[in-house]
C-alpha positions in Angstrom: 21.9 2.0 -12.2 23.5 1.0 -15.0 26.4 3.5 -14.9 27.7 2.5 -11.4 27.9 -1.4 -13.3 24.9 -2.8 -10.7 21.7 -3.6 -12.6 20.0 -6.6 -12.5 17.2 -6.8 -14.8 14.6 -9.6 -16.3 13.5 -9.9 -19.3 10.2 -10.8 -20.9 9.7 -12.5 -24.0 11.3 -10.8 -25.9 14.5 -12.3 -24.2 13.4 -16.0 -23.6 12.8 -15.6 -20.0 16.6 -14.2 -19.6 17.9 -12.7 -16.4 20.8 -10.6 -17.7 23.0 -9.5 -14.1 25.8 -6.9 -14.4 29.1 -8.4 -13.1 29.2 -5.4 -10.6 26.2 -6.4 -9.1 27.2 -10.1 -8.7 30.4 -8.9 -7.3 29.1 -6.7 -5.1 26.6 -9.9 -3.3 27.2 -12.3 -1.5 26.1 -15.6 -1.9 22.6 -15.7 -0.6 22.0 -12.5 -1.8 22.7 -13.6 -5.3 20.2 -16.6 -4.6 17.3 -13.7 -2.7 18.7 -11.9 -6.3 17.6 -14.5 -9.4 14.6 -15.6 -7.4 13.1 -12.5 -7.3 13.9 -12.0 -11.3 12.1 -15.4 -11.4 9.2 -14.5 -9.4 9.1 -11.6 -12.5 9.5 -14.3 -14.8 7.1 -16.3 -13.5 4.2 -13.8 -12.8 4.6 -12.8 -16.0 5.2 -9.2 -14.8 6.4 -7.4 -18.3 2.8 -7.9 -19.5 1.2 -6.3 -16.6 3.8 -3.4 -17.0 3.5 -3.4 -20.9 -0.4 -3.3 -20.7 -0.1 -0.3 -17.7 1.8 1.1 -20.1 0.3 1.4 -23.3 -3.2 2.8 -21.2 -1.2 5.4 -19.7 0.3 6.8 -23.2 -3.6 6.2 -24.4 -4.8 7.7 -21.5 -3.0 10.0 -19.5 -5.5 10.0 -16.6 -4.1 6.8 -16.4 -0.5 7.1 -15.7 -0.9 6.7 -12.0 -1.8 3.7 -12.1 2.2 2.8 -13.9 3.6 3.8 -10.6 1.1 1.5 -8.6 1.2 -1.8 -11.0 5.0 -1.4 -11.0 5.2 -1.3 -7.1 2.7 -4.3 -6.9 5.1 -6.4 -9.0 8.1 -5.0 -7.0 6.4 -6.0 -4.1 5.5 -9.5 -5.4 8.4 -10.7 -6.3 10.0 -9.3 -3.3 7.7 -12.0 -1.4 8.4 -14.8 -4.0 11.7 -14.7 -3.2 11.5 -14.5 0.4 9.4 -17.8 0.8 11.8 -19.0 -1.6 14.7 -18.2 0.0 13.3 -18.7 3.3 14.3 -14.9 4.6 13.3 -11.5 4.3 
């Protein structure tokens, strides 16, 4: 992602609750797909998602029977903000 200049990413807190966008991405949206855009980094934000994908994390590297379950948790919050932002935005 980050080579074509489109990333959007959040970050935990580490970064303050920051939602750092590339200026590709931005100027590759339009305007209410920038707003479906930051409400879905929100959503992550919000729900708090970095800890669920630190925690999957760390039990994976402890646990390699584990490391399924790092695909799953990170679809789940994929798929949870993806449905934060589309009540918020009011489309899907």
């Amino acid at each position: 992602r980050g080579r074509s200049g489109r990333e959007a990413r959040g970050g935990g807190a580490r970064d303050h609750g920051r939602v750092v966008v590339s200026t590709g991405m931005l100027a590759g949206l339009a305007s209410a797909e920038r707003r479906a855009l930051f409400a879905h980094e929100r959503a992550h934000l919000a729900g708090r998602h970095h800890r669920y994908l630190l925690t999957v994390h760390l039990a994976a590297r402890a646990n390699p029977f584990l490391r399924p379950l790092r695909t799953a948790v990170s679809y789940t919050a994929e798929r949870w903000a993806d449905e934060e932002a589309a009540a918020e935005v009011g489309s899907r």
